[in-house]
NUBAFI-872629 format. One record per residue (C-alpha): x, y, z. Coordinates in nm, 2 decimals. Each point is the difference from the previous one (the first is absolute). Example, Ala and Ser with C-alpha at 12.3 -4.5 7.8 and 13.67 -1.06 7.14 Angstrom:
REM NUBAFI-872629
+--------+--------+--------+
:      X :      Y :      Z :
+--------+--------+--------+
:   1.23 :  -0.45 :   0.78 :
:   0.14 :   0.34 :  -0.07 :
+--------+--------+--------+
This chain:
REM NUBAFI-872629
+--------+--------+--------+
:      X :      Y :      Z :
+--------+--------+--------+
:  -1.31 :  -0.24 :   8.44 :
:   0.00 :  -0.36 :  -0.17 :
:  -0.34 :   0.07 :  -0.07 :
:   0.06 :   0.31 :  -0.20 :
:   0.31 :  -0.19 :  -0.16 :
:  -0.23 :  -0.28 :  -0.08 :
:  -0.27 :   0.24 :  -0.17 :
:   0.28 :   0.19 :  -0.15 :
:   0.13 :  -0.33 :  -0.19 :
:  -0.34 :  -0.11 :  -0.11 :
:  -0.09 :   0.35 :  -0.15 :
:   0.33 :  -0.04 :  -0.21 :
:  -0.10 :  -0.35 :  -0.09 :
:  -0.33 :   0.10 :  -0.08 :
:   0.11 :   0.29 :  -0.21 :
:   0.32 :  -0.19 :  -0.20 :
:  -0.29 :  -0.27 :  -0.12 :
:  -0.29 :   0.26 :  -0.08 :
:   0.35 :   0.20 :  -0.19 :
:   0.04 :  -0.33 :  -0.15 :
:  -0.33 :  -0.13 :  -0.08 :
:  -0.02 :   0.38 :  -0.19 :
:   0.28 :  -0.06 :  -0.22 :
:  -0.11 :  -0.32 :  -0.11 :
:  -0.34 :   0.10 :  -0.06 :
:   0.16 :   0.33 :  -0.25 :
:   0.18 :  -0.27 :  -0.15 :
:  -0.23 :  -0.20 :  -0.09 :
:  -0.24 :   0.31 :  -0.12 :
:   0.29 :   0.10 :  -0.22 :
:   0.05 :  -0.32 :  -0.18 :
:  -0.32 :   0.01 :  -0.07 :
:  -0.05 :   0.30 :  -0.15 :
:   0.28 :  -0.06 :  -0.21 :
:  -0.17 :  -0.33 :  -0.07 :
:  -0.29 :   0.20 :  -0.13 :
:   0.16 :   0.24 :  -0.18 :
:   0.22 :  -0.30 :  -0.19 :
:  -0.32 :  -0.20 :  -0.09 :
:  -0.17 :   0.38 :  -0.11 :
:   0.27 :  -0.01 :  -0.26 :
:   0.04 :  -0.29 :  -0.12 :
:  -0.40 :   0.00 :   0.02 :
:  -0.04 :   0.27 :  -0.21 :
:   0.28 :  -0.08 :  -0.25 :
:  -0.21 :  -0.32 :  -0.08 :
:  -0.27 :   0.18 :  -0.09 :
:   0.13 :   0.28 :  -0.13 :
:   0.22 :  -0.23 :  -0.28 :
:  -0.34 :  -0.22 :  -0.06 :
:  -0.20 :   0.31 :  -0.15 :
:   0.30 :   0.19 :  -0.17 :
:   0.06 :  -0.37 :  -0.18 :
:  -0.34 :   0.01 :  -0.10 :
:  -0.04 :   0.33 :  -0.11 :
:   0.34 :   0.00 :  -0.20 :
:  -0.11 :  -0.38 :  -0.19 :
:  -0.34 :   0.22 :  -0.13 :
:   0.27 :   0.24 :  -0.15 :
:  -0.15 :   0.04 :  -0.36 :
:  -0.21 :  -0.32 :   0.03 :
:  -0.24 :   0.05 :  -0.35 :
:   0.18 :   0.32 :  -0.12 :
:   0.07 :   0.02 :  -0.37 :
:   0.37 :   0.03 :  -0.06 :
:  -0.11 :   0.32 :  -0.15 :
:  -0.16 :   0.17 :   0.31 :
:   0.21 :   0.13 :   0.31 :
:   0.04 :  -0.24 :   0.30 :
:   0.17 :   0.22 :   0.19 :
:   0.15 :   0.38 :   0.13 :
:   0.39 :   0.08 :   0.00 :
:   0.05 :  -0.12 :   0.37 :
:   0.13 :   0.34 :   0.21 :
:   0.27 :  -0.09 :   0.25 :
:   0.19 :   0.18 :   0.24 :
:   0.36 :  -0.07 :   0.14 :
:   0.01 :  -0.25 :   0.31 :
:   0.33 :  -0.16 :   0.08 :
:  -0.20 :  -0.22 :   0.31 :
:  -0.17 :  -0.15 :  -0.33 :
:   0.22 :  -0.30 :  -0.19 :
:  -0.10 :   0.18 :  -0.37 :
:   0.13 :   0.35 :   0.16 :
:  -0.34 :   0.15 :  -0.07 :
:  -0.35 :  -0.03 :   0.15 :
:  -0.31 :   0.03 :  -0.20 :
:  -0.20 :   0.27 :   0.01 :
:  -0.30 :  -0.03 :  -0.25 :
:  -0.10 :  -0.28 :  -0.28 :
:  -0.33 :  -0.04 :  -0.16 :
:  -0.04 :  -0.29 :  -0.18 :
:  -0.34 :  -0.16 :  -0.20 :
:  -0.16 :  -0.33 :  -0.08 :
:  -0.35 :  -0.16 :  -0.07 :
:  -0.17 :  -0.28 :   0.19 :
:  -0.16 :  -0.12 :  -0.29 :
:   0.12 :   0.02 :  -0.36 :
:  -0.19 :   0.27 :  -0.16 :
:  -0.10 :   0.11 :   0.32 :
:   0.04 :   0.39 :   0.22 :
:   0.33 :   0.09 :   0.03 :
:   0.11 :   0.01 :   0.38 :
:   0.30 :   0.22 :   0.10 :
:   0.16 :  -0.06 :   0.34 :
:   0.25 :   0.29 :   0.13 :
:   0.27 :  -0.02 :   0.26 :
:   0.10 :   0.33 :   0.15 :
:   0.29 :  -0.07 :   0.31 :
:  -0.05 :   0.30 :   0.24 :
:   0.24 :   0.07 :   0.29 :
:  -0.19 :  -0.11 :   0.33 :
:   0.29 :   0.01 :   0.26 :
:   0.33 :   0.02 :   0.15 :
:   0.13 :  -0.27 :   0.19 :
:   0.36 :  -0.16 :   0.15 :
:   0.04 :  -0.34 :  -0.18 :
:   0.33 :  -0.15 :   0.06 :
:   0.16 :   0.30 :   0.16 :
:  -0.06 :   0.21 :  -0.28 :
:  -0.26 :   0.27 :  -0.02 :
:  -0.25 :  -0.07 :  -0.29 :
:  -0.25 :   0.10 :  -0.21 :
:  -0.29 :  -0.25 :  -0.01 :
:  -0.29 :   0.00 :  -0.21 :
:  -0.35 :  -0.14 :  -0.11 :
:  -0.13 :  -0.14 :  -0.35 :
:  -0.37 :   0.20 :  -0.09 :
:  -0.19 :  -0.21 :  -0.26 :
:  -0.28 :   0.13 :  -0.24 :
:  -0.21 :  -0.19 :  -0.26 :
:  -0.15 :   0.19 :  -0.21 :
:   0.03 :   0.31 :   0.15 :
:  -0.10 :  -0.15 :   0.33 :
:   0.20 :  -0.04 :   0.31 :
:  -0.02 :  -0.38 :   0.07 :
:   0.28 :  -0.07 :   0.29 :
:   0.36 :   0.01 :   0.00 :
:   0.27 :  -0.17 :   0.25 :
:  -0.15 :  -0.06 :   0.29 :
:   0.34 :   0.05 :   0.14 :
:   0.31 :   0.21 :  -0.02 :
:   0.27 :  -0.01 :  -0.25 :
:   0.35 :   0.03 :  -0.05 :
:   0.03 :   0.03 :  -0.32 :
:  -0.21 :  -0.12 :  -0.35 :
:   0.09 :  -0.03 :  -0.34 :
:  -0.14 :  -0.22 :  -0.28 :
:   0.25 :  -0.04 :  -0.30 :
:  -0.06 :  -0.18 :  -0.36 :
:   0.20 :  -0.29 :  -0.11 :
:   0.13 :  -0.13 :  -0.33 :
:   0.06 :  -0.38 :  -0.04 :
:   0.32 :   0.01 :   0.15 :
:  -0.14 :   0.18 :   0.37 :
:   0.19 :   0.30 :  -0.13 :
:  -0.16 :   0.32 :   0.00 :
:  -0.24 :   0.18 :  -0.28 :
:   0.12 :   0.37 :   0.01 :
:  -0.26 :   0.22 :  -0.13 :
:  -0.32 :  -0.31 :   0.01 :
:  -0.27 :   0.26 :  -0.15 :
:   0.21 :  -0.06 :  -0.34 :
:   0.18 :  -0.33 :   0.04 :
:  -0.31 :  -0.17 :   0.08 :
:   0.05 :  -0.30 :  -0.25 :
:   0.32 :  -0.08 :   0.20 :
:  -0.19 :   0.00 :   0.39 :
:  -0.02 :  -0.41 :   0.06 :
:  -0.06 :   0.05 :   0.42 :
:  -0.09 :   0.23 :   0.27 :
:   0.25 :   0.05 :   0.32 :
:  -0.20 :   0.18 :   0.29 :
:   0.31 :   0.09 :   0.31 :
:  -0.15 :   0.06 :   0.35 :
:   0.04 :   0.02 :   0.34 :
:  -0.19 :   0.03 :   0.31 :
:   0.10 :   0.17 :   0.34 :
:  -0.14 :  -0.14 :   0.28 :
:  -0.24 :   0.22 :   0.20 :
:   0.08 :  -0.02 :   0.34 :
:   0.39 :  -0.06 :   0.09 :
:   0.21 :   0.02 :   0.28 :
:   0.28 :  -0.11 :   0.16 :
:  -0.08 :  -0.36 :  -0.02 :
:  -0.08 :   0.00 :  -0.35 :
:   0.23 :  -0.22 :  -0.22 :
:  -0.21 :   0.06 :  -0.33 :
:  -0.07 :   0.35 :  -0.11 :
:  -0.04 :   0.00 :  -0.34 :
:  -0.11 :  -0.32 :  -0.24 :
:   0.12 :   0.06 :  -0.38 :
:  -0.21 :  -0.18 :  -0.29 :
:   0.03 :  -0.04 :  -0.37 :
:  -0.30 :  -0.12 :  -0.21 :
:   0.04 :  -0.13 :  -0.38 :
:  -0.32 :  -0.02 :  -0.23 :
:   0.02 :  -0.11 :  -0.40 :
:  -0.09 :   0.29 :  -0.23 :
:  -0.27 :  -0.08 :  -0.22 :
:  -0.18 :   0.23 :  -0.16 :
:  -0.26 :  -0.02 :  -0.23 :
:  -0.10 :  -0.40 :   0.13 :
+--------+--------+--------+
């Protein structure tokens, strides 16, 4: 009989530290997926804000004054987005050399997913990129929300830029980034960034 106790209390033993040594172990594998998932974002908002900056700063580079630098920007309604809108399509031009081709780069923001992001059920989406006609990337990563907005000298907004383009002095891009893998030991689930480039067209 105290043999059978005796095996009893070592099979709970046993089982209370392999319970145990389980926990810790889905612990640990949930902090680090939410580790991954954090640096994923902030990752990819890095990047993301390095080749919008550059893309916006070419914004008319060598265009006459005369010439069109850029589209009517198409937004739609977002209230997740700090403007209230996203964007949905801009085209804008520039030349690498003065005298040189004209390039044309075009955003189009598509819809790419629904995901929960701070409780609330969202729509999230991805940036397509074309020069020239020619798909050349986009966001490597999804987005809450992205809107680019022209500035007059005081940071207030240009309303209607195709015709006030004498009064645009900057360029605001508004983004975010949702981090691709979440769960319940995520603390960051969404990185917001704002990029500001000098207009200067024509130089």
């Amino acid at each position: 009989m105290a043999f059978l106790y005796d095996n009893l209390v070592a099979t709970l033993i046993a089982t209370t530290v392999v319970l145990v040594l389980i926990s810790v172990q889905m612990r640990a594998t949930s902090a680090n997926v939410a580790q991954v998932g954090k640096s994923a974002a902030l990752g990819g908002a890095e990047t993301f804000a390095t080749w919008v900056e550059q893309d916006l700063e070419a914004m008319g580079r060598h265009i006459s004054v005369s010439e069109t630098v850029f589209s009517s920007p198409v937004r739609r309604a977002n209230a997740n987005s700090p403007t209230g809108e996203v964007l949905e399509g801009l085209t804008f031009y520039y030349q690498k050399t003065k005298g040189g081709p004209k390039t044309s780069v075009t955003y189009d923001l598509v819809e790419a997913d629904t995901q929960t992001v701070e409780g609330e059920k969202r729509v999230l989406y991805q940036l397509s990129r074309s020069k020239d006609g020619i798909e050349t990337g986009g966001s490597p990563v999804t987005l809450g929300y992205f809107d680019v907005r022209f500035l007059n000298r005081t940071a207030g907004e240009v309303t209607n830029p195709t015709a006030n383009r004498g009064k645009i002095e900057a360029i605001r891009a508004h983004f975010s980034v949702v981090s691709p893998i979440q769960n319940d030991e995520t603390k960051l689930e969404e990185v917001h960034r704002m990029v500001v480039v000098p207009y200067n067209p024509a130089l």
